[in-house]
Residue frames as a rotation matrix with the C-alpha (Angstrom) as fourth column:
UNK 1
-0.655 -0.709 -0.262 20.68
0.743 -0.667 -0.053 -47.13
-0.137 -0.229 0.964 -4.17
UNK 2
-0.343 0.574 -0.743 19.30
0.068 -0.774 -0.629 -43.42
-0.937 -0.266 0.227 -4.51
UNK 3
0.520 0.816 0.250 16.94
0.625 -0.164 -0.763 -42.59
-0.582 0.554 -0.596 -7.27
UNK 4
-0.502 -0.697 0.511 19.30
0.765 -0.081 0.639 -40.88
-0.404 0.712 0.574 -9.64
UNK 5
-0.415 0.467 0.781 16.77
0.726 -0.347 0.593 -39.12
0.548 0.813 -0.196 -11.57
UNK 6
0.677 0.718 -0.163 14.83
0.663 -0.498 0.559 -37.73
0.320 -0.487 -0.813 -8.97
UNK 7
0.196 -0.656 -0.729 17.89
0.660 -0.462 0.593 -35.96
-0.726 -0.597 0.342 -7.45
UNK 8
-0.552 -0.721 0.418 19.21
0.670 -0.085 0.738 -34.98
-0.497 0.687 0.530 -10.67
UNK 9
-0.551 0.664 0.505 16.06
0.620 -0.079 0.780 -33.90
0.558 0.744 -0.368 -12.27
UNK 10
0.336 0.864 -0.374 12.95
0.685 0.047 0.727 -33.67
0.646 -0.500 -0.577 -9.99
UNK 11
0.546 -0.247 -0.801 14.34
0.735 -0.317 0.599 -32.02
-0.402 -0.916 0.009 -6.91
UNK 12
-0.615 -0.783 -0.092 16.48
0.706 -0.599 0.377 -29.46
-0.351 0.167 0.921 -8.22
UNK 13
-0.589 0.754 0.292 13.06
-0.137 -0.449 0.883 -27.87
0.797 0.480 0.367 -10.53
UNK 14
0.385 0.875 -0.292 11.29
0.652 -0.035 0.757 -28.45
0.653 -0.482 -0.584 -7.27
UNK 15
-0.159 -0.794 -0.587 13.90
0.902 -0.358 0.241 -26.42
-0.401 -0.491 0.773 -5.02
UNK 16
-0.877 -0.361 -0.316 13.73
0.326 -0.932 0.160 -23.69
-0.352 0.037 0.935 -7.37
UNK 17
-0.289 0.903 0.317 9.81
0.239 -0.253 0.937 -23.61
0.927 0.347 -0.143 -8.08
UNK 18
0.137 -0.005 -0.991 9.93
0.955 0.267 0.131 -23.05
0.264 -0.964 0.041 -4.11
UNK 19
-0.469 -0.584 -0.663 12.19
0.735 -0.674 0.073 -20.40
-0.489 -0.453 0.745 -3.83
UNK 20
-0.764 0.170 0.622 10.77
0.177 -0.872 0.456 -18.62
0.620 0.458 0.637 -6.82
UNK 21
0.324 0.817 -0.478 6.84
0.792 0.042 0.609 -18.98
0.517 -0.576 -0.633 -4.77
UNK 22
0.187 -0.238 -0.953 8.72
0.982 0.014 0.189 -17.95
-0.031 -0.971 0.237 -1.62
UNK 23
-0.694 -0.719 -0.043 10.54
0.683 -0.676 0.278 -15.01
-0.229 0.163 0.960 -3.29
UNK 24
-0.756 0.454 0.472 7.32
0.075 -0.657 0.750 -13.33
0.651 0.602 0.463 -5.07
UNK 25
0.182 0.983 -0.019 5.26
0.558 -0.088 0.825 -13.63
0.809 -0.161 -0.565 -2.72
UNK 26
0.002 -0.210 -0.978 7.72
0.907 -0.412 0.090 -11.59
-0.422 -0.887 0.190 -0.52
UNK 27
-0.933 -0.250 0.257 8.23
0.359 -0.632 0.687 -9.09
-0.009 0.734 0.679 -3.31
UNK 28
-0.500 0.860 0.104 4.65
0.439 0.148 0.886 -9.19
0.746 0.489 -0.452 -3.20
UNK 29
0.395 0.040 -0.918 4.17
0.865 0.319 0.386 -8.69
0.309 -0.947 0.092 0.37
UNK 30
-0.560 -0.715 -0.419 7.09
0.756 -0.648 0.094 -5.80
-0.338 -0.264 0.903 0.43
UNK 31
-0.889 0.120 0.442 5.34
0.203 -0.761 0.616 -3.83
0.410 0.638 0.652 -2.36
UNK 32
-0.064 0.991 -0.116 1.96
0.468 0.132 0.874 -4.17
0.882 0.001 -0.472 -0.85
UNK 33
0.098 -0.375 -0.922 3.27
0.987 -0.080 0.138 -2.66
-0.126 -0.924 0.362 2.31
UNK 34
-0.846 -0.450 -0.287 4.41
0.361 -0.879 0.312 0.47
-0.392 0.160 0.906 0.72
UNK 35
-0.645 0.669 0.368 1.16
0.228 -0.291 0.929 0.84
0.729 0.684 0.035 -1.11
UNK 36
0.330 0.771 -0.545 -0.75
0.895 -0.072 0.440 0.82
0.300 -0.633 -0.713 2.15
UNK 37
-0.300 -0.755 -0.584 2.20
0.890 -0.442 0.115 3.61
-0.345 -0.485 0.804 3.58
UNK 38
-0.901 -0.047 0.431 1.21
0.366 -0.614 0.700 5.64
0.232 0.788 0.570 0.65
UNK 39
0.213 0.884 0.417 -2.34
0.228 -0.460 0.858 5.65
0.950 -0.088 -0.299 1.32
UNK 40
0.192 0.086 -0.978 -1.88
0.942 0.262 0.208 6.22
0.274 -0.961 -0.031 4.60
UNK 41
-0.558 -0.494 -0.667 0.10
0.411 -0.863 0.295 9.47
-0.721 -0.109 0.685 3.96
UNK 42
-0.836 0.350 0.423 -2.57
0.265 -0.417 0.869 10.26
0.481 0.839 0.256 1.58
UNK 43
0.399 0.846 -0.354 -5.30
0.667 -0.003 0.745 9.90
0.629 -0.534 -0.566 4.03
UNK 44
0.161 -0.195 -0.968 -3.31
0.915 -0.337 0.220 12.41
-0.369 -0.921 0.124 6.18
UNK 45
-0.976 -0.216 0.039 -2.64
0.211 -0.871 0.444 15.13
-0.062 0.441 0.895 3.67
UNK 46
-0.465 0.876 0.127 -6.61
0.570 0.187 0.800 14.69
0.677 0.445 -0.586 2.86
UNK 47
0.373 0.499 -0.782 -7.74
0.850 0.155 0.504 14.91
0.373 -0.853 -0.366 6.46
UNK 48
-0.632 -0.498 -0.593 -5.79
0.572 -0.817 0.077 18.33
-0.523 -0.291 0.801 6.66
UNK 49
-0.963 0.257 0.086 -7.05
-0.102 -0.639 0.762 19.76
0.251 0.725 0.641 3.80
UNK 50
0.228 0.847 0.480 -10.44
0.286 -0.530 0.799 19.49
0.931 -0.045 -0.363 4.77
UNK 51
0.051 0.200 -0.978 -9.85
0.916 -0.399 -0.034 20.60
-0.397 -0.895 -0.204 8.31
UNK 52
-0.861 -0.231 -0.454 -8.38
0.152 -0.967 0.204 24.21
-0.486 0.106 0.868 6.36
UNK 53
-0.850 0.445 0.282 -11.36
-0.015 -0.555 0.832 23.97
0.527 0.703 0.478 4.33
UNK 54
0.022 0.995 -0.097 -13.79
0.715 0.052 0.697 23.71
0.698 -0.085 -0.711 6.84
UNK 55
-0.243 -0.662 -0.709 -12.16
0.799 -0.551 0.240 26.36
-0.550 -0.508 0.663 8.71
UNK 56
-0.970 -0.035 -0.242 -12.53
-0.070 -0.908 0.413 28.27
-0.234 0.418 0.878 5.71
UNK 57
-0.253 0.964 0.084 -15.93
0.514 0.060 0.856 27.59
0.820 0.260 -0.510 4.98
UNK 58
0.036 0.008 -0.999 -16.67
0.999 0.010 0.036 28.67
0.010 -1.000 -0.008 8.68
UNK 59
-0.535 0.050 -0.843 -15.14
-0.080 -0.997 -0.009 32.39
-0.841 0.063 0.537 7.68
UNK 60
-0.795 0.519 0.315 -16.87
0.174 -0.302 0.937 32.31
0.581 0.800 0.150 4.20
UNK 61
-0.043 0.996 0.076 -20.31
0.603 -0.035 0.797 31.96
0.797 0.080 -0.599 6.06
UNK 62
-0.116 -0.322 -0.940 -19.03
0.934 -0.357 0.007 34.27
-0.337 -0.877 0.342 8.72
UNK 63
-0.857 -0.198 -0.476 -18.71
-0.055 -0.883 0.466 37.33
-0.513 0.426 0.745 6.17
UNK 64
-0.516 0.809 0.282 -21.88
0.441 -0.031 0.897 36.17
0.734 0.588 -0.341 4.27
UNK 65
0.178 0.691 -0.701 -23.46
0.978 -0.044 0.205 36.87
0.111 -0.722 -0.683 7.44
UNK 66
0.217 0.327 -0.920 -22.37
0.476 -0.858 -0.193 40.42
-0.852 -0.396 -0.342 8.05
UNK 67
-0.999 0.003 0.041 -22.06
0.023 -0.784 0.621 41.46
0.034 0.621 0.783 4.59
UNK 68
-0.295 0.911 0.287 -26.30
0.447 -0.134 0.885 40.56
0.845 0.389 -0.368 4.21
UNK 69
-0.092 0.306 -0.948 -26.42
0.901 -0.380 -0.210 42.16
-0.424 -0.873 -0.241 8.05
């Protein structure tokens, strides 16, 4: 007949050493996602801010010029 133990035992702690794998390494997967999102919207707020500051550099060295004119 069937292996008793192995059902009983074995297979039930292997079932749920599975799922748990399966489960963290979406959790894992989910969170790592959002962390990229983040930078991502960080690299765009960045990539503004220097466009205004090189803009503004641009007038700074605009007025240096005609104030030393």
């Amino acid at each position: 007949m069937l292996n008793q133990p192995f059902f009983q035992i074995a297979l039930p702690i292997m079932v749920t050493f599975v799922a748990t794998v399966w489960a963290a390494t979406w959790i894992q997967t989910k969170r790592l996602d959002d962390i990229v999102k983040r930078l991502e919207a960080i690299e765009i707020r960045l990539l503004g801010i220097e466009n205004r500051l090189t803009s503004l550099e641009k007038k700074v060295e605009a007025l240096e010029i005609r104030v030393w004119r």
